[in-house]
C-alpha positions as CSV (number, residue, x, y, z in Angstrom):
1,X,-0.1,-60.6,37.1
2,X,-3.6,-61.1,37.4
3,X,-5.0,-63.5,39.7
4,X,-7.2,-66.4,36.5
5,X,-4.6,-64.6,34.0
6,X,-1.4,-65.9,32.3
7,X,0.6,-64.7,29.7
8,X,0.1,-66.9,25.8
9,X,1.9,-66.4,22.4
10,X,-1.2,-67.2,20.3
11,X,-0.2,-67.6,17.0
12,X,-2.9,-68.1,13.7
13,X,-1.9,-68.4,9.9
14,X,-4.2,-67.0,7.2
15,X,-7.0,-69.0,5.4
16,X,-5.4,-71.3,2.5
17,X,-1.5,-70.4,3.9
18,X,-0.9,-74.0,5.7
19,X,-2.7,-76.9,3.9
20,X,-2.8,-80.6,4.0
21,X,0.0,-82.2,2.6
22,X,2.2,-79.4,2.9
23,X,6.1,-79.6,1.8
24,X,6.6,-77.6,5.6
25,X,5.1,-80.4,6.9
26,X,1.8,-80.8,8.6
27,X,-0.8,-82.6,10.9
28,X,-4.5,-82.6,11.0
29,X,-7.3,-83.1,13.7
30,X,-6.2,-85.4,16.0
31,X,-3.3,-86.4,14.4
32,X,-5.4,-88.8,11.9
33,X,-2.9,-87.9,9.2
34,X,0.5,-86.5,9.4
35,X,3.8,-85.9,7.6
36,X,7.0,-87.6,8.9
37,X,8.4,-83.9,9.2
38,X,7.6,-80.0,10.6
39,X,8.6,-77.0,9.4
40,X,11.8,-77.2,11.3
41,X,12.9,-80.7,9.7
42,X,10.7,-80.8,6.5
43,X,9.6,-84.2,5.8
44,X,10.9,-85.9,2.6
45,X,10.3,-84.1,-0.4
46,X,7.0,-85.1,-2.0
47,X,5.3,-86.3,0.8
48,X,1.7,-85.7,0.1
49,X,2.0,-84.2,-3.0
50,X,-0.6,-85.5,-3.8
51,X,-3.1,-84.5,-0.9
52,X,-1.3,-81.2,-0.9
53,X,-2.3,-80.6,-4.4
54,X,-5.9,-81.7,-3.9
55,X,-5.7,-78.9,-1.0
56,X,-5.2,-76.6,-3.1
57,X,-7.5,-77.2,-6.1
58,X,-10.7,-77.7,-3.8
59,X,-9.6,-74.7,-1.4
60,X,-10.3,-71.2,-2.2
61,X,-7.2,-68.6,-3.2
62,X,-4.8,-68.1,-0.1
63,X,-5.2,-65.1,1.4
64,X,-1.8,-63.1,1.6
65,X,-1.6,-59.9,3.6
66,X,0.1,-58.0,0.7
67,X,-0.1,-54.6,1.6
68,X,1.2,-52.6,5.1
69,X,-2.0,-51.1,5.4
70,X,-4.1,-54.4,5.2
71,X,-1.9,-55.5,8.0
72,X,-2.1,-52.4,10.0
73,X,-5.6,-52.5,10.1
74,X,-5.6,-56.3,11.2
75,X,-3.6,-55.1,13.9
76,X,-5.4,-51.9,15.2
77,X,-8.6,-54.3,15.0
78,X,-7.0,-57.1,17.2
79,X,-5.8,-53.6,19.9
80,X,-9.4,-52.9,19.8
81,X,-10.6,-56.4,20.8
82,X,-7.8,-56.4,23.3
83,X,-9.0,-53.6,25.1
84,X,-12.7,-54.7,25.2
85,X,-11.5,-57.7,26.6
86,X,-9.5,-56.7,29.5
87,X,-6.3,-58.6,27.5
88,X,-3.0,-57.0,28.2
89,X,-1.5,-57.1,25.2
90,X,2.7,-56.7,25.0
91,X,3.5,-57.1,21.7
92,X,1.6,-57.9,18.3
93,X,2.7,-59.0,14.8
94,X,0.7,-59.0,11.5
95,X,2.5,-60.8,9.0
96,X,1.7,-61.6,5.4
97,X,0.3,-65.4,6.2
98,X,0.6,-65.2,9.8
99,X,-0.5,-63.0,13.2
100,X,1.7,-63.9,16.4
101,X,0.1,-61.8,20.0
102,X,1.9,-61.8,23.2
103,X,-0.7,-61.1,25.9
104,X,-2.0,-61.7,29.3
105,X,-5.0,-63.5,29.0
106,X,-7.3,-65.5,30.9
107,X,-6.4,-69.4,31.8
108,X,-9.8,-71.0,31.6
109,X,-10.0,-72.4,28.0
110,X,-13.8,-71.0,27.7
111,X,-12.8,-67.4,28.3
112,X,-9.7,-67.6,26.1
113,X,-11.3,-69.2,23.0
114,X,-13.9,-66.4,23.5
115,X,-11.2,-63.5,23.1
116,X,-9.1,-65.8,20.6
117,X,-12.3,-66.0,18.2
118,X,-13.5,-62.5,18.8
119,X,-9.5,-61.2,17.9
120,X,-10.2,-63.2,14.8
121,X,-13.4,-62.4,14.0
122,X,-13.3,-58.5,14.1
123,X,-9.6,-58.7,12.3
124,X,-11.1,-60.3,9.6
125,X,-13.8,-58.2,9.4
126,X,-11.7,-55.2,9.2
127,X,-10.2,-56.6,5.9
128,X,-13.4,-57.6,4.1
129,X,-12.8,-54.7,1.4
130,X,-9.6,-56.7,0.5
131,X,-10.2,-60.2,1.6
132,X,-14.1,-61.2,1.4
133,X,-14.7,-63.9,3.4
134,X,-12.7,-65.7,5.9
135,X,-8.9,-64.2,6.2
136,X,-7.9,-66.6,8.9
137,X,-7.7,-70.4,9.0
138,X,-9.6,-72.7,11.4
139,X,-7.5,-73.0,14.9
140,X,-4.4,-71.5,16.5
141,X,-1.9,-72.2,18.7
142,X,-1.0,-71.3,22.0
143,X,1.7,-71.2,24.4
144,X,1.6,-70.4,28.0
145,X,4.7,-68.3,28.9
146,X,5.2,-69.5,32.6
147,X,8.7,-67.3,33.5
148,X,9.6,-64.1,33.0
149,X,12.8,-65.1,30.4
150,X,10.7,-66.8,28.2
151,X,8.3,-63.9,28.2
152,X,11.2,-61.5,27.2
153,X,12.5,-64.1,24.7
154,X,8.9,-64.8,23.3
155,X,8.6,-60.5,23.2
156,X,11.5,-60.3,20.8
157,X,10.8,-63.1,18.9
158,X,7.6,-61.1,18.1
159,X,9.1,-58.0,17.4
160,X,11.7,-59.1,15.4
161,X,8.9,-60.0,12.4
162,X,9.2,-55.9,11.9
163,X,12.1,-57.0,9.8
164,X,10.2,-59.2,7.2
165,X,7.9,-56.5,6.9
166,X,5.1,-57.5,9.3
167,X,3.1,-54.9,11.0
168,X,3.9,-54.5,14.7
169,X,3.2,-53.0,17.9
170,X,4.6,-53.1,21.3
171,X,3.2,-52.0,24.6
172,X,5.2,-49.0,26.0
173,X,4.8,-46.8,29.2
């Protein structure tokens, strides 16, 4: 590895695909407002139905990678940033609502919210015929993958969207 580089999961969900109130469950900035549930133990049902259907009536459509080739182009966009970079990307998923990218990647949080918003940026520019505007929610997450078992476990995890359909790509010698 890199000397200022570490290996991330960065995950980011599509504009409209995880709002407030949700029945997954959900948090917002700083926590102001929150369900008593995640998507793993979903809160009660109709929790913030009602702020979940205010979401939607003041939000634009959800944007819902539909198509393999919208999805394929996400991804060959978010190579290309990759390479101009200097990420090391391992393995990349393009889902319907979600994108999850195992890479090495700088620590310092300037540089990576640099590359995270530039992967973003261009991918969603590559879709503009099918999805004007913004295709990708405010935010992300990441995870620092500190040993090499939870970088192998984290690299099949990835993978293993093929099999809902998601566009994928895996770094190979």
């Amino acid at each position: 590895m890199r000397q200022g580089y570490a290996w991330w999961h960065v995950m980011w969900h599509t504009y409209g695909a995880w709002l407030p109130g949700d029945p997954r469950g959900f948090r917002n900035k700083d926590h102001r407002i929150h369900s008593s549930g995640d998507y793993k133990k979903p809160p009660p049902i109709g929790e913030h139905a009602g702020l979940h259907q205010y979401a939607k009536r003041v939000s634009r459509a959800e944007v819902v990678l539909n198509t393999s080739k919208s999805r394929q182009t996400a991804l060959e966009s978010i190579l290309a940033v990759c390479d101009q970079s200097a990420s090391l990307p391992v393995a990349i998923a393009v889902c319907r609502v979600h994108v999850h990218l195992l890479a090495e990647m700088p620590i310092g949080k300037p540089a990576l919210d640099k590359i995270i918003t530039r992967l973003k940026t261009k991918s969603s520019a590559s879709i503009r015929d099918d999805f004007p505007g913004r295709a990708w929610a405010r935010g992300d997450k990441r995870v620092m993958k500190r040993d090499r078992r939870s970088q192998l476990v984290c690299l099949r995890y990835v993978l293993d969207h093929a099999k809902q359909g998601a566009a994928t790509w895996r770094y190979t010698t």
